[in-house]
N, C-alpha and C positions, 0 to 999 in steps of 0.2 A: 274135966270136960273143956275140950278148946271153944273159944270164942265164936269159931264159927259152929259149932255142933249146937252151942245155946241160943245163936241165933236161928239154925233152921227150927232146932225144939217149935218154935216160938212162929215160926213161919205159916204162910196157910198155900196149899199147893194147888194151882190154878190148872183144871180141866180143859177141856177143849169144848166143852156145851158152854163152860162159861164165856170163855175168848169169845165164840160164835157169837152168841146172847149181845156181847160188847162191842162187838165188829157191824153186826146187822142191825143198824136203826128200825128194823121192820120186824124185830125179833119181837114176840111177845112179852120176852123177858130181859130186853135188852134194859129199859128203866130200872127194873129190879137190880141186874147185873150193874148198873152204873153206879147207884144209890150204894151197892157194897161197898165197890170200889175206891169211893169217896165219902165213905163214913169209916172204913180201919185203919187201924195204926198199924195194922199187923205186915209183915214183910210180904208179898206176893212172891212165889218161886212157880218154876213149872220146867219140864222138862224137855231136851232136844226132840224126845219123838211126842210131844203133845205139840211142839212147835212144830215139827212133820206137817202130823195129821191134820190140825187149824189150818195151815198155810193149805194143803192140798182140798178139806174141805170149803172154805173160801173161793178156793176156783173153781171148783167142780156148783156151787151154788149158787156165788156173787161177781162170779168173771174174776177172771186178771188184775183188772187193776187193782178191785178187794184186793185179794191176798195179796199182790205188791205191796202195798200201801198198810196192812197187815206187818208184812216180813219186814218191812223197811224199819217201821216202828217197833216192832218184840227186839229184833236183833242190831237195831241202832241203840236203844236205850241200855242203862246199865241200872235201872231200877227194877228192873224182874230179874233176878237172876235165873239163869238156862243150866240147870244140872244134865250134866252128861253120864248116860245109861251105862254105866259097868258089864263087862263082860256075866262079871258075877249077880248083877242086876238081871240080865237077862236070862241067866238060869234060873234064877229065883222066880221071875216070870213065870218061864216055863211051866216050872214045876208047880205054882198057884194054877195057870191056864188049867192044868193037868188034873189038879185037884177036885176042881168044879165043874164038871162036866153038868151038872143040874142050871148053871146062872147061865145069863149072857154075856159075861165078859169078854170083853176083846184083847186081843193080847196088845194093844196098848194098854187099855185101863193095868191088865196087870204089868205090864212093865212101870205105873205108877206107884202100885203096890208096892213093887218090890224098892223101889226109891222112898218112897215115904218110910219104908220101915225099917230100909239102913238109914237115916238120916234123922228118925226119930220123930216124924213132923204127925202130928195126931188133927189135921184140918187140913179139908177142901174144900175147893169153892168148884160147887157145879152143878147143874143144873139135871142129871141125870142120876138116878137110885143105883150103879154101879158102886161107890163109895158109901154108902148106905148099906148093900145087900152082905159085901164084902165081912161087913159088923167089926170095922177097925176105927174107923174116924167120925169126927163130928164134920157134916158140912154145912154150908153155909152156900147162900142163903136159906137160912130154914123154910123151910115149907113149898119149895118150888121145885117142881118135877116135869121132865118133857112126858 
């Protein structure tokens, strides 16, 4: 296993309820989301289209300069890494979106799916039962749910 494969292992793959949580001081869960943030050791990763979706919900909720100031900071820094969704990612999507006609998923969450599970990362951080219902990972923070 290459170095990078045992570092995502080991990774925790960051949502877009959490980002939100993180971004909005006025979030219920924004303390909670901090406290994680600044208690793991563990790598934060997340992906181009959880970077999308944050950046577009931030404007559509907290104005402009939010998500500016948002995208400035995800895609200025090199401490989150930003994985980019594979062709073959996105069929895999697909075909989860497809599968579960019973949940709510969004064909984001599953294009997360389908990342976490070529890349092997078994933990998310989010604040929504999407990751939970799924019945693949552990997340984190325990116990907080929109």
């Amino acid at each position: 296993m290459s170095l990078s494969a045992q570092l995502f292992r080991k990774s925790v793959f960051v949502d877009t309820s959490a980002f939100f949580a993180l971004a909005d001081q006025t979030d219920r869960l924004h303390h909670q989301a901090l406290q994680y943030v600044q208690s793991t050791d563990r790598l934060l990763v997340t992906s181009n289209v959880i970077v999308h979706e944050t950046i577009t919900l931030l404007r559509m909720r907290l104005g402009y300069e939010q998500a500016l100031q948002f995208g400035i900071r995800l895609l200025g820094e090199t401490t989150t890494p930003i994985i980019r969704m594979t062709q073959a990612d996105e069929e895999k999507a697909w075909a989860i979106f497809r599968q579960y006609p019973d949940k709510r998923f969004s064909f984001t969450d599953c294009t997360s799916f389908a990342i976490m599970k070529r890349l092997g990362i078994g933990t998310a951080f989010a604040f929504d039962d999407d990751f939970r219902q799924f019945g693949k990972w552990v997340v984190h923070p325990l116990g907080a749910s929109r």
